[in-house]
N, C-alpha and C positions, 0 to 999 in steps of 0.2 A: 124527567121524574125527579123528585126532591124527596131524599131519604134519610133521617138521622139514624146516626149510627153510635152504637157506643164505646167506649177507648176503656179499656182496663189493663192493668199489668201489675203485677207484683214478685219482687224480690226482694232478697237476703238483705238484712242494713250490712251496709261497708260492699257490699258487691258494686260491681260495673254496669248503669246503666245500656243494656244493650240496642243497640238498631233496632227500629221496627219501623217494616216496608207498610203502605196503608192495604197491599195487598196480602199481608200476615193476616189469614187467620185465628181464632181462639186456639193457643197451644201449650202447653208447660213439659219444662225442660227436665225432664227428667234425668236425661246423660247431658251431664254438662263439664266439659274440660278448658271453657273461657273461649277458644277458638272453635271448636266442635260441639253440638250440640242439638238434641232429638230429645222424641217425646211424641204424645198422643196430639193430635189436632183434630178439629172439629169445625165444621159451617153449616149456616142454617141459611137455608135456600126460601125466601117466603114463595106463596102459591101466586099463580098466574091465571086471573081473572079477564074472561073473552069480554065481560059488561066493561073493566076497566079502560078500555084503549079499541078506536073503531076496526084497527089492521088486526084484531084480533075476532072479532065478527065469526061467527059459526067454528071456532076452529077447537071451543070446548075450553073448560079451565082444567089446569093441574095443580094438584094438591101442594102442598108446602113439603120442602124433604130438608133431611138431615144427613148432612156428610159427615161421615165419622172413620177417622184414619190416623196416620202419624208424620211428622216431619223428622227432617236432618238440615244443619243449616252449617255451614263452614268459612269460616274467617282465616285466607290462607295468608293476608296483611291486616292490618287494621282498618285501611279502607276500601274493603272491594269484601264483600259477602256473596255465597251463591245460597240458594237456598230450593228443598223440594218438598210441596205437603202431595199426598197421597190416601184418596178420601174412598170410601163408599156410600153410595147415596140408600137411605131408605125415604120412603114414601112416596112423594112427590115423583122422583126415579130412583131406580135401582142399578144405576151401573157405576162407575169409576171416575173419577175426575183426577186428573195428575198436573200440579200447578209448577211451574219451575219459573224462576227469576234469578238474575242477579244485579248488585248493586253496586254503584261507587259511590263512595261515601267520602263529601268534601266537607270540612271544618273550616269556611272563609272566615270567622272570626270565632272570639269563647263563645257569643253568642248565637250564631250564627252557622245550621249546616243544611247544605243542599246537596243530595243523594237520586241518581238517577241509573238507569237498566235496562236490557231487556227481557221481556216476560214469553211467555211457550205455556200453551196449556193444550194435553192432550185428554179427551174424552173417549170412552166406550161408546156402544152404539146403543146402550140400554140408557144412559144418561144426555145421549143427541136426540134420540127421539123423540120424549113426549113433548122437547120444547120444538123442533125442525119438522118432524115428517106431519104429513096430509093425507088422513084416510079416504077412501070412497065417501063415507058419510060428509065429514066435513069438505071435501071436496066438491059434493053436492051441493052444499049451505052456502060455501063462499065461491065457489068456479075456479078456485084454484086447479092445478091440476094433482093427482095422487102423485103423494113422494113419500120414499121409505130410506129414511134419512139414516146414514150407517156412523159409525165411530172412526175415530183416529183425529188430524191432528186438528184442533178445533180452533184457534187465535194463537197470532204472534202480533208482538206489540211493544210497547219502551213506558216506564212510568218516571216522573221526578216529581220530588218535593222538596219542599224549603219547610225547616224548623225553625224558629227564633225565642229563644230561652230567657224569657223576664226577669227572671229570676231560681232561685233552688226549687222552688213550689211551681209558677206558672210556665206554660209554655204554649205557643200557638204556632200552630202550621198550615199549611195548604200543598195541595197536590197535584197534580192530570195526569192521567193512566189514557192509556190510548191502545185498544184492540181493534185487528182485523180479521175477521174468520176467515174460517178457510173449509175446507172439506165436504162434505154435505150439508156442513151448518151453513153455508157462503151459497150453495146451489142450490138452498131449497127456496122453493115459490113465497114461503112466507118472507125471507129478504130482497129475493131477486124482484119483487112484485109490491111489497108493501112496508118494507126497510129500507136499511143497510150495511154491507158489510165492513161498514167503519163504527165501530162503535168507542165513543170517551165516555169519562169518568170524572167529574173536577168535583174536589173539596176544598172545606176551611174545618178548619177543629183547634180544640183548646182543652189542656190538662192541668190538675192541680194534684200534686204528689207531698201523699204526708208520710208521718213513721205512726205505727202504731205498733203495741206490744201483745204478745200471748203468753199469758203466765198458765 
């Protein structure tokens, strides 16, 4: 599936451009001491349409949700970051999603950095469901068998990217994120039957950074 995505960030003139992994969510930093730093975070889940895709056939659509919660991210050298957002879901689902990563951050040339990790993300079982379990109904539609998909530990996996810096304004990067579930999400009929429990991620993206004033 082919998705754009959009890249914003803004800070202080004269501050330090900070890291940013492409699995950061929307977040601002509200406690910020250079090395440490938190703040509110947010993700927008889009909805998951059965017409979209054949493995989805009888299993119903869900709605589009919104995770809304806060991060902490720590820089205990300059190059290695850990980082945790901590979200609630409305609509779409209502349960928890806990993302954690961390990174090493290489600078092979001024223009040039590649930063690579491993990722961990644990779910409730109120945020595993609407996407994993199989009721009687839809279990009638597709022949899957009923599953009632629970929470805990949901994908572990390694992400890297390369940035290269054009210039103070341009900058183009590329990425690959690479998860494997795990838990209920990895043992339910919808992967073990019409998936997989390897799922990637590859991007390209490009940014242009200006200064503007607020009087």
């Amino acid at each position: 599936m082919f998705s754009p995505v959009p890249i914003f960030s803004i800070r202080r003139a004269g501050s330090v451009d900070q890291f940013r992994s492409p699995r950061d969510n929307i977040s601002i930093a509200l406690i910020d001491f250079g090395d440490l730093r938190a703040g509110p975070a947010g993700k927008f889940v889009s909805s998951r349409k059965a017409s979209s895709h054949s493995e989805l056939y009888g299993l119903g659509d869900v709605k589009s949700a919104f995770e809304l919660g806060g991060f902490i991210e720590y820089f205990p050298v300059d190059w290695f970051r850990v980082r945790n957002e901590t979200r609630q879901g409305f609509g779409g689902h209502q349960g928890v999603v806990s993302d954690f990563s961390a990174d090493f951050i290489v600078p092979v040339t001024r223009a040039i950095t590649i930063s690579a990790g491993p990722r961990f993300t644990w779910e409730s079982a109120k945020a595993v469901a609407p996407y994993f379990s199989v009721d009687a109904v839809q279990a009638m539609a597709t022949g899957l068998p009923v599953f009632d998909a629970k929470g805990g530990a949901h994908s572990v996996g390694v992400g890297a990217q390369v940035k290269y810096r054009i210039n103070p304004q341009w900058e183009v990067h590329s990425y690959v994120e690479y998860d494997r579930l795990l838990g209920d999400a990895a043992k339910s009929p919808l992967v073990t039957a019409r998936g997989s429990v390897n799922q990637t991620t590859v991007g390209i993206g490009a940014s242009y950074s200006f200064d503007f004033k607020i009087r």
